[in-house]
C-alpha positions in Angstrom: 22.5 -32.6 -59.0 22.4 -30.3 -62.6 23.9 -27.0 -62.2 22.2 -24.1 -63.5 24.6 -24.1 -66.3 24.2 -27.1 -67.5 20.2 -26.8 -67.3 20.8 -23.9 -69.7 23.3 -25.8 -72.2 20.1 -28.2 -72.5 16.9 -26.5 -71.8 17.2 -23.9 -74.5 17.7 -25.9 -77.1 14.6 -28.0 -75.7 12.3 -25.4 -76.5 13.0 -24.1 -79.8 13.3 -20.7 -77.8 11.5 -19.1 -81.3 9.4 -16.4 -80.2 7.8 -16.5 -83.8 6.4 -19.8 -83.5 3.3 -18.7 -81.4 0.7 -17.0 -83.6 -1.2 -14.2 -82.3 -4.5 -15.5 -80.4 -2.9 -19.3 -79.2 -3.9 -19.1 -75.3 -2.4 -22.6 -74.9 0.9 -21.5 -75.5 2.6 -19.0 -73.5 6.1 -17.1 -74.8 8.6 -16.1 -71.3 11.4 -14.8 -71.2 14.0 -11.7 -70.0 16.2 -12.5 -67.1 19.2 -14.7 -67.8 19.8 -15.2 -64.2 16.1 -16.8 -64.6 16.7 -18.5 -67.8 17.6 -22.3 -66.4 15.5 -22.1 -63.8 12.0 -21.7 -65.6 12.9 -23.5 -68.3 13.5 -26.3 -65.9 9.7 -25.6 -64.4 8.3 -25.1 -68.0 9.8 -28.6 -68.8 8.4 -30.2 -65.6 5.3 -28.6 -66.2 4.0 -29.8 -69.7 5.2 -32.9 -68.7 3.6 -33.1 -65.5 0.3 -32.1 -67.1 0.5 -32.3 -71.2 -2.8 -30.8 -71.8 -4.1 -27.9 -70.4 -7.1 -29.0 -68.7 -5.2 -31.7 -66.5 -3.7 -28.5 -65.0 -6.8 -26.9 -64.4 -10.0 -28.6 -65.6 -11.7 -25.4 -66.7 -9.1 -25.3 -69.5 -9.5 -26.9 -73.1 -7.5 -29.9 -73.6 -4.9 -28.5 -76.0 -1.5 -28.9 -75.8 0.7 -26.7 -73.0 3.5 -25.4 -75.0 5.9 -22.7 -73.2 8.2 -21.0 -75.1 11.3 -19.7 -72.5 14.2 -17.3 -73.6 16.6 -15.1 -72.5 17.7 -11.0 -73.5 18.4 -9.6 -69.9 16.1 -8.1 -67.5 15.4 -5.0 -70.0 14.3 -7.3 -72.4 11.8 -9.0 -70.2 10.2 -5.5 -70.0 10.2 -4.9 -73.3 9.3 -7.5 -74.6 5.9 -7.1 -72.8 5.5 -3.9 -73.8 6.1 -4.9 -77.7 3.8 -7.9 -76.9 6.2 -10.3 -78.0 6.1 -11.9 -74.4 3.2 -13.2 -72.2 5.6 -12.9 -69.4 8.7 -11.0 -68.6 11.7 -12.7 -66.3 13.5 -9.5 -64.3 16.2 -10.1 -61.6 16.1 -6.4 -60.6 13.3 -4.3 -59.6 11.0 -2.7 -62.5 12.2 0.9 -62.4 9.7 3.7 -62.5 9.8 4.4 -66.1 9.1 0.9 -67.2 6.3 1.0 -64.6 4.7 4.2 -66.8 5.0 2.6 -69.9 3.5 -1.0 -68.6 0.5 1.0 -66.8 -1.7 -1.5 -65.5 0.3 -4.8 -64.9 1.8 -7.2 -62.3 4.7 -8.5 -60.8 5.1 -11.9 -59.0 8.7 -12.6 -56.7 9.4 -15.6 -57.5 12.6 -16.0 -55.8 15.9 -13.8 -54.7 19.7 -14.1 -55.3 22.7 -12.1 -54.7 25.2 -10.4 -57.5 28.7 -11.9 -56.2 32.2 -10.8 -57.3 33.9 -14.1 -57.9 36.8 -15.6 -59.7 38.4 -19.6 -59.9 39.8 -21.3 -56.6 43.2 -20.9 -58.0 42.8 -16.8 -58.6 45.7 -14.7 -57.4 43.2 -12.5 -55.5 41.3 -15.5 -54.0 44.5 -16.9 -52.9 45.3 -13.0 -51.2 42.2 -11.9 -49.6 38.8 -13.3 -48.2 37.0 -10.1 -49.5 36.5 -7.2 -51.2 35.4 -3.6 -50.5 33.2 -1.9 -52.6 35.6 1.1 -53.2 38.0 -1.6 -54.2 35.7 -3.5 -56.0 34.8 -0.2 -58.2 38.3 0.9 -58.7 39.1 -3.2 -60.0 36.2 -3.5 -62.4 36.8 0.2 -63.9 40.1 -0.7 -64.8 42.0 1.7 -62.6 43.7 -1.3 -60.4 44.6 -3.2 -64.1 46.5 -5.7 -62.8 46.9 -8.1 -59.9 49.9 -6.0 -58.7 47.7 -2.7 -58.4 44.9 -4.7 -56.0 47.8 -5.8 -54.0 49.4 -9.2 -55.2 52.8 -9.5 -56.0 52.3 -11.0 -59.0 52.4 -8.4 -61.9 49.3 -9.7 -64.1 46.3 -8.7 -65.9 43.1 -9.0 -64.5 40.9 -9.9 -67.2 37.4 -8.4 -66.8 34.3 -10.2 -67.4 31.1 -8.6 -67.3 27.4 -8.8 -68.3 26.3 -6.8 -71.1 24.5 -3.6 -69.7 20.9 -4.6 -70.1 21.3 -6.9 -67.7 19.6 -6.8 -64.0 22.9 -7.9 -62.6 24.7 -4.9 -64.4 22.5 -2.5 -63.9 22.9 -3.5 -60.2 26.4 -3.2 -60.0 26.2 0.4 -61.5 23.6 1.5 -59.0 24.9 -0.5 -55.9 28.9 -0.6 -56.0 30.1 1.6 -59.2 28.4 5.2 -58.9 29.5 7.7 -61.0 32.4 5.0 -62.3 32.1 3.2 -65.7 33.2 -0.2 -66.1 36.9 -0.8 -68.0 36.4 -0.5 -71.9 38.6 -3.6 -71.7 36.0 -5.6 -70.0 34.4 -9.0 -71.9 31.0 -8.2 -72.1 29.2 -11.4 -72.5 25.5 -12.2 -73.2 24.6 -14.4 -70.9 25.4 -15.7 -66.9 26.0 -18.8 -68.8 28.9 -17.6 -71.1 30.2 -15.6 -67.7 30.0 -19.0 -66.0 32.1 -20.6 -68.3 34.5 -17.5 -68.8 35.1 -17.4 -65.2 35.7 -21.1 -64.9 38.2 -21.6 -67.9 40.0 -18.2 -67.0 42.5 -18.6 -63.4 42.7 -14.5 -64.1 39.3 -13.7 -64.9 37.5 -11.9 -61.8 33.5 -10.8 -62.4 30.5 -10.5 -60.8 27.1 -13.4 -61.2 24.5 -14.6 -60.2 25.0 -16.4 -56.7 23.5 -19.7 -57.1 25.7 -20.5 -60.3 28.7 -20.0 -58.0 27.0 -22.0 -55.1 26.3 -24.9 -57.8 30.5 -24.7 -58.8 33.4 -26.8 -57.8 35.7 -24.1 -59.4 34.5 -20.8 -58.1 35.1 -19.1 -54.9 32.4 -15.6 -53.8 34.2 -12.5 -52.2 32.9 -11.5 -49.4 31.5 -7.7 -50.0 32.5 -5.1 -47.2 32.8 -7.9 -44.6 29.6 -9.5 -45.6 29.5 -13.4 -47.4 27.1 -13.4 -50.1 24.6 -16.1 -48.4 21.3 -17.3 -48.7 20.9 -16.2 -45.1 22.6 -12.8 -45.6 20.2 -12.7 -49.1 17.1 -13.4 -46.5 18.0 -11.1 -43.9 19.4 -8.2 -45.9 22.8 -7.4 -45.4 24.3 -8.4 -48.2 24.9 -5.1 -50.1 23.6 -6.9 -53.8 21.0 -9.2 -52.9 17.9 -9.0 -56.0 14.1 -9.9 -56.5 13.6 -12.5 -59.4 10.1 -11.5 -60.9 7.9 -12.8 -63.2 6.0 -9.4 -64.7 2.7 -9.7 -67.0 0.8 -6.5 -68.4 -2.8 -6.5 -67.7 -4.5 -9.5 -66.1 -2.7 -12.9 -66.4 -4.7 -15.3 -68.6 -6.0 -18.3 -66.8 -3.3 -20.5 -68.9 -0.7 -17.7 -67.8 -1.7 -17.8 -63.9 -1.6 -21.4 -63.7 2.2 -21.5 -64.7 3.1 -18.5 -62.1 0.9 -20.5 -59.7 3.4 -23.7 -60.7 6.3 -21.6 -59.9 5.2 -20.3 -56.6 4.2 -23.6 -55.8 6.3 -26.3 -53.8 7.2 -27.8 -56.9 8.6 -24.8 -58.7 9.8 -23.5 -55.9 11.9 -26.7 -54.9 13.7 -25.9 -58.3 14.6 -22.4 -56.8 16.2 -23.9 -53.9 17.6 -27.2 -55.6 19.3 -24.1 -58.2 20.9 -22.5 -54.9 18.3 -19.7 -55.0 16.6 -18.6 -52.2 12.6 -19.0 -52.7 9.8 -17.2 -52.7 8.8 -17.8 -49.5 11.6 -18.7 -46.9 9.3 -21.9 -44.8 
């Protein structure tokens, strides 16, 4: 089975991820993106979408046969939002909820769940930590990703190394989560590795036997090399995601501004279906709608 990492090596590139190509007016092509944590896994259903239908009417048979070109990218949850707003997106990808403010500025609009994940603090197989403790508490958690506990020595392993800090970059749901959920009035080490995307953290973390960061659950689920902390006694599951203890658990929305087009509603209708769904679950997401 493809990881969500390798989806997103491949399925950017497969859609030419220019927002500029779409000219204003062009209902048969539709322009997503936001979310990175969402990236892969509407790409993938974009993919298997115009290939499943190819023109528009063989989706829906009210529609003109034209072409179904969908146009997915990435930015972070922010910039699923604003991109909306700026009209430079049909359709924004957020993995948090949309906070008041953007609510304001979007006025009338709508947001579809699509699926949920959790944010998990995880590191290689082979991590001193790992190796030391099953878990993580959140005042511990805080105190390692603010740089206070600096090395593996400070959080309590004998051996007196650096832990190297990778992070998302702060427009990003998963960050923003972090902050609000686990950090508080703490900011996160100014020797962190921001990185753009939950792909470039993926790989960080996989290369690095001393990297420790937090991402997206189902790209840990989907890897060989990565081991999840459990979170004040609590494993970051599916089930735990489903029944809510998990202290970071997150929507993944799919936000338009107005009234979806009928060329718009019939790919959120694709996602919320059983096929789009099954790519959810496949992905180690948990769906939409837990059958």
């Amino acid at each position: 089975m493809k990881t969500i990492h390798r989806l997103l090596l491949g399925l950017v590139i497969a859609f030419g991820l220019s927002a500029g190509a779409q000219a204003k007016g062009e209902s048969n092509i539709i322009r997503v993106g936001g979310s990175a944590a969402l990236l892969p896994v509407i790409a993938q259903c974009a993919k298997n979408f115009m290939e499943g239908h190819g023109t528009w009417d063989k989706a829906d048979p009210s529609l003109p046969a034209e072409k179904i070109v969908i146009y997915v990218s990435g930015g972070g949850s922010g910039t699923g939002v604003k991109s909306v707003l700026n009209k430079t997106l049909d359709i924004g990808l957020v993995s948090r909820f949309v906070k008041d403010k953007e609510k304001e500025l979007l006025g009338d609009h709508k947001t579809y769940l699509v699926g949920k994940d959790a944010v998990v603090i995880a590191a290689r197989n082979d991590n001193l930590l790992v190796q030391a403790a099953s878990g993580l508490t959140s005042a511990k958690l805080a105190k390692i990703l603010s740089g206070e506990m600096a090395t593996y020595k400070a959080a309590g392993v004998a051996a007196d190394k650096p832990i190297v800090l990778v992070v998302r970059d702060a427009g990003a749901g998963s960050a923003e989560l972090v902050q609000e959920k686990v950090m508080g009035d703490k900011s996160i080490s100014p020797w962190a590795l921001w990185l753009p995307s939950q792909g470039a953290l993926l790989k960080k973390l996989e290369s690095n036997p001393l990297a420790i960061g937090y991402i997206s659950s189902g790209l840990v689920l989907g890897s060989d090399k990565l081991k999840a902390f459990k979170l004040d006694g609590i494993d970051p599951t599916n089930e735990n995601v489903i029944n809510g203890t998990y202290p970071i658990a997150r929507p993944l929305m799919m936000v338009v501004q107005g009234e979806a087009t009928k060329h718009q509603q019939r790919f959120i209708d694709y996602v919320l279906g059983d096929k789009g769904q099954a790519i959810f679950t496949a992905n180690h997401y948990v769906p939409a709608v837990v059958k």
